[in-house]
C-alpha atoms as a printed R data frame, in Angstrom:
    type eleno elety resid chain resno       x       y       z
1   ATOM     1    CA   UNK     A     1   3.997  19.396   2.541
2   ATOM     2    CA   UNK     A     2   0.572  18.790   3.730
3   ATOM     3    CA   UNK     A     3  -1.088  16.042   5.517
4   ATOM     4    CA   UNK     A     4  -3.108  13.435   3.757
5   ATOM     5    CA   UNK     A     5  -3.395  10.986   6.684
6   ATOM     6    CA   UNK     A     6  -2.191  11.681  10.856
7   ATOM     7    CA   UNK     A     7  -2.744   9.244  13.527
8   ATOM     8    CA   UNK     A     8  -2.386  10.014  17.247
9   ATOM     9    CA   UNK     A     9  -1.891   7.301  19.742
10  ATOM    10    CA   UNK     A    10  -4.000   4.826  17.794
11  ATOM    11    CA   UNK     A    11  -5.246   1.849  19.472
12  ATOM    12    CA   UNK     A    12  -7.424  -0.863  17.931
13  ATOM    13    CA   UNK     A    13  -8.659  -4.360  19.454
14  ATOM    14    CA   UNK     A    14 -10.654  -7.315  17.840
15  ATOM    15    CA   UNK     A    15 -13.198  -9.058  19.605
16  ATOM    16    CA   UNK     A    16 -11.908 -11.773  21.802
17  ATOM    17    CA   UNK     A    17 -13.407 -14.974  21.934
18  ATOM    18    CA   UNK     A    18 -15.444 -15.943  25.154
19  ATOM    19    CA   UNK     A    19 -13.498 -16.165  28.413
20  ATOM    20    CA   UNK     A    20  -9.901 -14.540  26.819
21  ATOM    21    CA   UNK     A    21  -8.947 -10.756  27.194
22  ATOM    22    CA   UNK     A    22  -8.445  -8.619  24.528
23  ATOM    23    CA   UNK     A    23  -5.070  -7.913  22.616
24  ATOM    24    CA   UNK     A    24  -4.606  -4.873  21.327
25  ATOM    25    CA   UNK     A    25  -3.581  -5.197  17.058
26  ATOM    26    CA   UNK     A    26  -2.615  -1.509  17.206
27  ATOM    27    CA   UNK     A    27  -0.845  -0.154  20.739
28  ATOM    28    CA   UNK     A    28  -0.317   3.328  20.352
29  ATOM    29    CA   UNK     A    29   0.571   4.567  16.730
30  ATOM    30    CA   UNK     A    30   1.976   8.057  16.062
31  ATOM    31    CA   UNK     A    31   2.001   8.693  12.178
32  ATOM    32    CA   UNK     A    32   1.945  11.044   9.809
33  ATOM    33    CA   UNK     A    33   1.798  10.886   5.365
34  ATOM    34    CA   UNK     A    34   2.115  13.388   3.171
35  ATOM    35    CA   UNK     A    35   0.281  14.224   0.466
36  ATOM    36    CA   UNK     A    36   1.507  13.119  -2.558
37  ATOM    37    CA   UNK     A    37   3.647  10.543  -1.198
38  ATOM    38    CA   UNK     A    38   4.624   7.092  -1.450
39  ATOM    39    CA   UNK     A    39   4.726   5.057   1.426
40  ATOM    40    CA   UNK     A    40   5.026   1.512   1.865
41  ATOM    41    CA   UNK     A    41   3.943  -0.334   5.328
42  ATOM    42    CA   UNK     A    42   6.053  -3.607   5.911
43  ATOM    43    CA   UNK     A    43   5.353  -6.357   8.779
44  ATOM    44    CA   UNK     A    44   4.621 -10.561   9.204
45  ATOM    45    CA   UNK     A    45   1.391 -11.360   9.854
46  ATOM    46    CA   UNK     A    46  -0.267 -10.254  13.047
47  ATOM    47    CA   UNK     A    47   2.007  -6.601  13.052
48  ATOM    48    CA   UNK     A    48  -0.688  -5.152  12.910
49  ATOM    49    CA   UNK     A    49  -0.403  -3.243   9.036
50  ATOM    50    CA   UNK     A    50  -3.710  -4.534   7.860
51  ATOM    51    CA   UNK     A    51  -5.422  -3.282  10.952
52  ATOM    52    CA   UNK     A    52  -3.675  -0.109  10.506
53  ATOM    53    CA   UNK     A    53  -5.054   0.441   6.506
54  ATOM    54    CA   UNK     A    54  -8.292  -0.217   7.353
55  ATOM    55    CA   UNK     A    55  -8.601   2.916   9.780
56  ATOM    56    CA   UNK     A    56  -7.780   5.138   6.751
57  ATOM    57    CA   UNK     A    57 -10.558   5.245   5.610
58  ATOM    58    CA   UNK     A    58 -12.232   4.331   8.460
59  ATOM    59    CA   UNK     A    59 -13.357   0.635   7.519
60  ATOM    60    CA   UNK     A    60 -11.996   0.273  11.507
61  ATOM    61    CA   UNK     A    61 -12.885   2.823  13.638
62  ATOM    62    CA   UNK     A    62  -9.877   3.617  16.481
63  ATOM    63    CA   UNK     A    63 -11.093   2.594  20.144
64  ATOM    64    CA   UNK     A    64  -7.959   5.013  21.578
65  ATOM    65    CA   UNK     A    65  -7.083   7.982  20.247
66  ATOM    66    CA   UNK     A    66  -7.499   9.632  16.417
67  ATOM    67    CA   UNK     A    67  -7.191   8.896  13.179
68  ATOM    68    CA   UNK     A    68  -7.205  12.394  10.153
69  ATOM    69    CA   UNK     A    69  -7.770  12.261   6.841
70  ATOM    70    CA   UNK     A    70  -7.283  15.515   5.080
71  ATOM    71    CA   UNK     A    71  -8.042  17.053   8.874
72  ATOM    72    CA   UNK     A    72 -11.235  14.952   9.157
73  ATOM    73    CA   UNK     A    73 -11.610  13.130  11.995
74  ATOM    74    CA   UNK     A    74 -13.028   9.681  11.048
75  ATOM    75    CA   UNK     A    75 -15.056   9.660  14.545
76  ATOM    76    CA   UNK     A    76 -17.130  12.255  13.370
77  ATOM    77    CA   UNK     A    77 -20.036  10.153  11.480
78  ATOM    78    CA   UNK     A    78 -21.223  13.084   9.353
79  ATOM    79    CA   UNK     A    79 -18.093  13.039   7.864
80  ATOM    80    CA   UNK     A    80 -17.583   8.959   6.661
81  ATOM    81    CA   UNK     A    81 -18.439   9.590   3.167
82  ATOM    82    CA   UNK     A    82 -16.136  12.635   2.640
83  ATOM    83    CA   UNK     A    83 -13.379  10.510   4.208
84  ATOM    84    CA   UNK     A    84 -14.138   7.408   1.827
85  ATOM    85    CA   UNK     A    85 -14.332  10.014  -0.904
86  ATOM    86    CA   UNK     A    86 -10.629  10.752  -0.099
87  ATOM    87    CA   UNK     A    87  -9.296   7.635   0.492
88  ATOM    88    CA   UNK     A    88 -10.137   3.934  -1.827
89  ATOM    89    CA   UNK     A    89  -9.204   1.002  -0.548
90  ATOM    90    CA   UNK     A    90  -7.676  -1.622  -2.679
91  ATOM    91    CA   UNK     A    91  -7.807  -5.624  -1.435
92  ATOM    92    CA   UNK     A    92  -6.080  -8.610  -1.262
93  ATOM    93    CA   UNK     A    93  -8.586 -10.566  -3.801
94  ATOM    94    CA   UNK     A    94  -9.771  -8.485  -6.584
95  ATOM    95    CA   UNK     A    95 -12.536 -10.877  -6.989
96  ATOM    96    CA   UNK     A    96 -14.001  -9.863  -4.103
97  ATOM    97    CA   UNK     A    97 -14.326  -5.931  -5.173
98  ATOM    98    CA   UNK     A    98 -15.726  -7.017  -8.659
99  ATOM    99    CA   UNK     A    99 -19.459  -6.488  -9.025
100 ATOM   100    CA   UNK     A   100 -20.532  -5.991 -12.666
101 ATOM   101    CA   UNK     A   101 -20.339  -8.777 -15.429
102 ATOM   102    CA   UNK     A   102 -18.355  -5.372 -17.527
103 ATOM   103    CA   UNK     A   103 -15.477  -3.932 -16.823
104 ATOM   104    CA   UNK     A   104 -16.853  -0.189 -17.649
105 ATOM   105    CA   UNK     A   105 -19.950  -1.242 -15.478
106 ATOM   106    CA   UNK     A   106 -18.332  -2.342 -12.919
107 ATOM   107    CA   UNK     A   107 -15.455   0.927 -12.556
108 ATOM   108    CA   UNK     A   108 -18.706   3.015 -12.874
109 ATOM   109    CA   UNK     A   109 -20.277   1.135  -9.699
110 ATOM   110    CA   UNK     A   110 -18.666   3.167  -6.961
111 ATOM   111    CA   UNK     A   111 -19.450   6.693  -8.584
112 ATOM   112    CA   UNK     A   112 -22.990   5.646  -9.100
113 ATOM   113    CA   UNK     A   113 -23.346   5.294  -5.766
114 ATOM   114    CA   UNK     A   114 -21.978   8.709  -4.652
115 ATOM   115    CA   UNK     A   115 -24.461  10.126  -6.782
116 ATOM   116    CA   UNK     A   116 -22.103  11.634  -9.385
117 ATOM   117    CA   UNK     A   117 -23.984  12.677 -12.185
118 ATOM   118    CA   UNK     A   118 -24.120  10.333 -15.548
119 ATOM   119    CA   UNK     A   119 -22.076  12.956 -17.963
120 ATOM   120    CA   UNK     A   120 -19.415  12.846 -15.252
121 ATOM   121    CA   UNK     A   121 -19.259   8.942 -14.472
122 ATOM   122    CA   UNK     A   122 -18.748   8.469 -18.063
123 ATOM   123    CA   UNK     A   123 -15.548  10.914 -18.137
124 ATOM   124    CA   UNK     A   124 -14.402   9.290 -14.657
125 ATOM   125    CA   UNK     A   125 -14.909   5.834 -16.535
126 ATOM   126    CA   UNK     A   126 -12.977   5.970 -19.103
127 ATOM   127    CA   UNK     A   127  -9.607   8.401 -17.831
128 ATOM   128    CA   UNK     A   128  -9.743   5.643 -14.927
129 ATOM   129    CA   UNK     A   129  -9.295   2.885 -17.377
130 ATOM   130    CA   UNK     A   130  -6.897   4.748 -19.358
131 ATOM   131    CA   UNK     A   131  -4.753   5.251 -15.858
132 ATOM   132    CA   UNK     A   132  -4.305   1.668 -15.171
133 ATOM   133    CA   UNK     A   133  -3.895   0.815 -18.926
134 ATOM   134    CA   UNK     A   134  -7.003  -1.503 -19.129
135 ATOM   135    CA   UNK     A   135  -9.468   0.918 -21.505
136 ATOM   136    CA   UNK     A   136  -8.942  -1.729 -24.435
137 ATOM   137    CA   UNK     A   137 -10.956  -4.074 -21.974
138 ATOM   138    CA   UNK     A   138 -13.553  -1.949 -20.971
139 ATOM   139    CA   UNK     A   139 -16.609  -4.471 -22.609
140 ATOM   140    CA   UNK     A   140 -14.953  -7.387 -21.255
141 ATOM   141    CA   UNK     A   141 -15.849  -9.803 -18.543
142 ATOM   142    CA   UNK     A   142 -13.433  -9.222 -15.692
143 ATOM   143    CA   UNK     A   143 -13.754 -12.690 -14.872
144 ATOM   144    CA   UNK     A   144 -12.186 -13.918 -18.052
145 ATOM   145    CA   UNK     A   145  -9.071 -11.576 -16.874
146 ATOM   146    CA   UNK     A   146  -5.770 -12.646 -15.453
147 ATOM   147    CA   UNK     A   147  -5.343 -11.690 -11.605
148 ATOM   148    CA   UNK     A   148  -3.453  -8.425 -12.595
149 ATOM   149    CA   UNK     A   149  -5.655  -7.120 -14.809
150 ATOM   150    CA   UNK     A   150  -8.469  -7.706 -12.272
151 ATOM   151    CA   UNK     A   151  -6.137  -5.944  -9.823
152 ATOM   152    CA   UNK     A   152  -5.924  -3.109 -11.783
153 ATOM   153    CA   UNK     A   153  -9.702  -2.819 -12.340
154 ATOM   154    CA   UNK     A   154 -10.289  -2.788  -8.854
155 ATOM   155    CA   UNK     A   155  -7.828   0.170  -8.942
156 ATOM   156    CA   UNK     A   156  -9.707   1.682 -11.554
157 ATOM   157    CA   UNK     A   157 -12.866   1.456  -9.469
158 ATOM   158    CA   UNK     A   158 -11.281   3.382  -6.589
159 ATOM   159    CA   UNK     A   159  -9.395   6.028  -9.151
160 ATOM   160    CA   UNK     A   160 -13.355   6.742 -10.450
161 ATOM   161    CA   UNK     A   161 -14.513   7.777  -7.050
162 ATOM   162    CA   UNK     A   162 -11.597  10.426  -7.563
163 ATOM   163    CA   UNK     A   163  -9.800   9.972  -4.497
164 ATOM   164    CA   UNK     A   164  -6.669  11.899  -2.723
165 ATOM   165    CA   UNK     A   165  -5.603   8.502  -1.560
166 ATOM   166    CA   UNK     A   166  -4.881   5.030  -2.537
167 ATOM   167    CA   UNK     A   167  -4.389   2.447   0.601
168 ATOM   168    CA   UNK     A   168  -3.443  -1.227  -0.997
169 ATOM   169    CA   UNK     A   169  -3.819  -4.091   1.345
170 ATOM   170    CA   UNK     A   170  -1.623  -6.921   0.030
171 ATOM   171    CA   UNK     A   171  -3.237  -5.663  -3.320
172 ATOM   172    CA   UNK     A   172   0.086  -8.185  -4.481
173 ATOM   173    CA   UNK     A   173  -0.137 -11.114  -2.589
174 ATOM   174    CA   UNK     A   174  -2.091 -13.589  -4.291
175 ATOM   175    CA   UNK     A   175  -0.868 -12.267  -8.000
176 ATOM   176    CA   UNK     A   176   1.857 -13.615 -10.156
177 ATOM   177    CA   UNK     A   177   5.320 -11.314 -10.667
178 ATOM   178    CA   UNK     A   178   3.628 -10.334 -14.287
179 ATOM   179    CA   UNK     A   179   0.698  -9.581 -12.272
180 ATOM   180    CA   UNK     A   180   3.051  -7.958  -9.314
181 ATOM   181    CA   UNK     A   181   4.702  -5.989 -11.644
182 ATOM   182    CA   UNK     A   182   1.736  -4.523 -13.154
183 ATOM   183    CA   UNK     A   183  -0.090  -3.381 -10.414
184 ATOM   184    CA   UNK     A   184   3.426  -2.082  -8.833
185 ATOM   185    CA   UNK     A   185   4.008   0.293 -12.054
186 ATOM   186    CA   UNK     A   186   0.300   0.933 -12.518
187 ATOM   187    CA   UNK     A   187   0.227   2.652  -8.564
188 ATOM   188    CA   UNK     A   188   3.686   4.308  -9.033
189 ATOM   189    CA   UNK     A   189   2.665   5.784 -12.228
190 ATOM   190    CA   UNK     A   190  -0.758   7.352 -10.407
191 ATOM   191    CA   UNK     A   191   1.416   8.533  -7.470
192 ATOM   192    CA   UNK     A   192   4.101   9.981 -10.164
193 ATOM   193    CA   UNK     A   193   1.560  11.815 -12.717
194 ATOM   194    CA   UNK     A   194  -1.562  12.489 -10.677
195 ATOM   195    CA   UNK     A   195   0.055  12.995  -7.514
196 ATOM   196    CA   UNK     A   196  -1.895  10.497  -5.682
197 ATOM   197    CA   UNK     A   197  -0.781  10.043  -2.761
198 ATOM   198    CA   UNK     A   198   0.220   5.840  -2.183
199 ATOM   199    CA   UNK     A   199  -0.286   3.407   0.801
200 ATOM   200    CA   UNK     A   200   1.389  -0.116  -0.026
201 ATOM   201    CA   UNK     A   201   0.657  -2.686   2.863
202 ATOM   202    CA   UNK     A   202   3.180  -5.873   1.636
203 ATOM   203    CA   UNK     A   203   5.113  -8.262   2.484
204 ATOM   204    CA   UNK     A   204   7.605  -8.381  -0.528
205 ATOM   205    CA   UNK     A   205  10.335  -6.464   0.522
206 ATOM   206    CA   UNK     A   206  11.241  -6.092  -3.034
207 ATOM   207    CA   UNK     A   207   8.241  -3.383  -3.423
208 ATOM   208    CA   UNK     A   208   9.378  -1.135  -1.259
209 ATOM   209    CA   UNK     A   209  12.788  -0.325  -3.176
210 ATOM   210    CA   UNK     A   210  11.598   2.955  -5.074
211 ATOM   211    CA   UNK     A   211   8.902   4.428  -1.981
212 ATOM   212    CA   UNK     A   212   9.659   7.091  -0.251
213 ATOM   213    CA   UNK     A   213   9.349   6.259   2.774
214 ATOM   214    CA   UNK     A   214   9.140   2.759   4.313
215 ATOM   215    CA   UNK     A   215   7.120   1.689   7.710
216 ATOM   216    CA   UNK     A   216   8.352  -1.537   9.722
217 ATOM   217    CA   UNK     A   217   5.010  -2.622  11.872
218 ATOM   218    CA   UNK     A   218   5.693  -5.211  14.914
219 ATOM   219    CA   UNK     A   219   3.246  -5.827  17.555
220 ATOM   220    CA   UNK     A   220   0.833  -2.956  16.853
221 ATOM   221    CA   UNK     A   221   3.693  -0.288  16.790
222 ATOM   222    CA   UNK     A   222   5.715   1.499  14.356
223 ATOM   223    CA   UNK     A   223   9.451  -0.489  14.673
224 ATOM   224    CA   UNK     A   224  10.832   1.561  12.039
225 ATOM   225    CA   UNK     A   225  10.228   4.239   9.788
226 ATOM   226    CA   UNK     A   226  12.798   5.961   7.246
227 ATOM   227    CA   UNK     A   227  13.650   5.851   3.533
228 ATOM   228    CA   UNK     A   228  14.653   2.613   1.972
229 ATOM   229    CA   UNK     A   229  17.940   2.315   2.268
230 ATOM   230    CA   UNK     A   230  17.681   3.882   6.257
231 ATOM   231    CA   UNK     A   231  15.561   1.200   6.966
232 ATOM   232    CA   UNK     A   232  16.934  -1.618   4.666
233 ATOM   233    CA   UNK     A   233  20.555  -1.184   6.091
234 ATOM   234    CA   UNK     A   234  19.021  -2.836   9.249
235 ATOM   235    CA   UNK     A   235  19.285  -6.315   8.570
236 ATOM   236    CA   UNK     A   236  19.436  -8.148  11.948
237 ATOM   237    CA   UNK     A   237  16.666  -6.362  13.402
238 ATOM   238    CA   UNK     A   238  14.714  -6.807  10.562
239 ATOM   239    CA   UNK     A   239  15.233 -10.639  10.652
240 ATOM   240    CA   UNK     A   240  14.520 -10.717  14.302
241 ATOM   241    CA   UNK     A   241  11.111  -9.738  13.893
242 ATOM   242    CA   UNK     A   242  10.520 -12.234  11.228
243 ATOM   243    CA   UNK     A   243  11.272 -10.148   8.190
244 ATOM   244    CA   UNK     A   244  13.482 -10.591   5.029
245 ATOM   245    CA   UNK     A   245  15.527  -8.012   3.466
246 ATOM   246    CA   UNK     A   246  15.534  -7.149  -0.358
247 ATOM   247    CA   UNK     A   247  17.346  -9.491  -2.616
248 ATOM   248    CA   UNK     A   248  20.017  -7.022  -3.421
249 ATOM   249    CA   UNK     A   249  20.599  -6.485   0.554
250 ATOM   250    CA   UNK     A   250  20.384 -10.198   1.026
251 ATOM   251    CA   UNK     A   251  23.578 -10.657  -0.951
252 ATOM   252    CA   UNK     A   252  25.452  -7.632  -0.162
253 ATOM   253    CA   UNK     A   253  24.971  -8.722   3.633
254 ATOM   254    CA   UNK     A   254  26.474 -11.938   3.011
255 ATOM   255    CA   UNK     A   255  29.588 -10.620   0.800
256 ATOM   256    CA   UNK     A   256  30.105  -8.714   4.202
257 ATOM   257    CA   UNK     A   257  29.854 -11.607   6.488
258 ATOM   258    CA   UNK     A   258  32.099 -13.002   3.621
259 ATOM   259    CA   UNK     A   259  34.963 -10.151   4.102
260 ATOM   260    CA   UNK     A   260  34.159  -8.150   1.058
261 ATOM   261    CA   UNK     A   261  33.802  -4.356   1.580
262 ATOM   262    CA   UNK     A   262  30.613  -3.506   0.390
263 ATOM   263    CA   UNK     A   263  27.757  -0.893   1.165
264 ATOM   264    CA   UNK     A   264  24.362  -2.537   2.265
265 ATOM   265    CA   UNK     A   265  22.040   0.249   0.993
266 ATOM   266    CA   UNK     A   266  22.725  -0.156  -2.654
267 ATOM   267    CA   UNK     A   267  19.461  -1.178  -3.351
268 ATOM   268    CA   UNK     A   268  19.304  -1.416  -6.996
269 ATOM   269    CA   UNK     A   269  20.436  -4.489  -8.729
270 ATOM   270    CA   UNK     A   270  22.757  -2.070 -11.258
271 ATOM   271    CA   UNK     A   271  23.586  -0.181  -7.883
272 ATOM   272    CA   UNK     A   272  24.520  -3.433  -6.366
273 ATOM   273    CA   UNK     A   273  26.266  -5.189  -9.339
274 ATOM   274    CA   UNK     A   274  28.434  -1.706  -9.325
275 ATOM   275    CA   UNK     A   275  29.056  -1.719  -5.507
276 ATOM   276    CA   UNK     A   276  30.265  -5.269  -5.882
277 ATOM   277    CA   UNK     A   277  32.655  -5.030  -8.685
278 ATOM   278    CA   UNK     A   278  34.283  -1.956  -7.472
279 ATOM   279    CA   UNK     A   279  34.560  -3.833  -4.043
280 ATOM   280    CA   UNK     A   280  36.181  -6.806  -6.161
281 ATOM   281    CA   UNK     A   281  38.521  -4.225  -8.090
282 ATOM   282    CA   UNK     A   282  39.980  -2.470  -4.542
283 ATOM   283    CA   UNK     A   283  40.457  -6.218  -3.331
């Protein structure tokens, strides 16, 4: 498949305050995602995953080696709005991307300001709102919408510019599971039927069941990286750097510890109410 995003040996410092040295947030990452994937980046706060979504698209610039997108190198100034172009950026607080007191105004905001012309921001408008299933709202005020509605306007916003890529950073955490739920199906349904390729920075291990690939982040490195269940069957290490495990995993892991004979990487909770009663059955 091709490359949507490659880093090599990425590092990345903040500012430190007067009279303290530096820490690096990133120490040397090696990635690469495909195109038309679904990845999900995992880590506690301070791994180092927000840091790392942000030089996607070149919000943070790498102060040690490179960051691609689509080839491009995101050094290369001449190239930051064909980078952007590629890859949106979804936040935390969707009240912080809204900027119009319309929904329709405000999806039309970013490809305004690329220039696109009216005839086409029109078109982009409205198939963006009918992606994230908020086109019935397009006269409202987005501030009279519940958090994941909002969420998925801000989606739509980035969808209108067109992009290869979506990166979400903790697009989740400060919504509701209604709210969690629709963004999480909205995102997988993009990746699915556009083939947009799908960055997920969380922290609920739950929303990382159905990617394709999952990312473990711990003190600006890469810890793991693997499919679900390669990565979920790790439940120690995953707990000893702060992490939890999926609910299904949670209990499977404890039947273990228990003496029952079950798999850890059934993931699903049909998969895992299976596993467990044929476990029961050959007991």
């Amino acid at each position: 498949m091709a490359t949507m995003i490659k880093t090599q040996a990425l590092r990345f410092a903040y500012p430190a305050e007067e009279g303290q040295e530096r820490i690096f947030a990133l120490g040397g990452v090696d990635l690469t995602i495909e195109k038309g994937s679904f990845v999900v980046v995992l880590g506690h706060n301070g791994s180092g995953k927000s840091t790392l979504a942000k030089t996607f698209n070149a919000v943070l610039l790498p102060e040690g080696g490179k960051v691609y997108v689509a080839g491009m190198d995101t050094l290369d100034e001449g190239l930051l709005l064909a980078v952007r172009q590629r890859v949106g950026m979804v936040f935390q607080n969707p009240d912080n991307q809204i900027v119009a007191n319309v929904v329709e105004e405000d999806v039309a905001f970013a490809p305004e300001n690329l220039g696109v012309p009216t005839e086409q921001i029109r078109r982009r408008v409205d198939e963006a709102l009918q992606a994230v299933g908020m086109y019935g709202f397009r006269t409202h005020a987005p501030h009279l919408l519940s958090g994941g509605q909002k969420q998925r306007i801000a989606i739509a916003g980035v969808i209108a510019m067109e992009p290869e890529c979506i990166v979400l950073d903790e697009a989740t955490a400060m919504l509701d599971p209604i709210g969690r739920e629709e963004v999480l199906s909205t995102v997988h349904r993009l990746n699915r039927e556009k083939g947009i390729t799908v960055v997920l920075i969380t922290h609920h291990m739950n929303e990382a069941e159905e990617a394709d690939r999952v990312i473990v982040m711990d003190d600006g490195t890469v810890a793991m990286d693997g499919t679900p269940r390669e990565v979920f069957v790790r439940v120690e290490e995953l707990r000893s750097m702060g992490l939890t495990v999926p609910d299904t995993v949670d209990l499977l892991d404890r039947l273990r510890k228990s003496g029952l004979d079950v798999p850890l990487d059934a993931l699903g909770v049909e998969e895992c109410a299976d596993a467990v009663a044929a476990a029961l059955q050959r007991n």
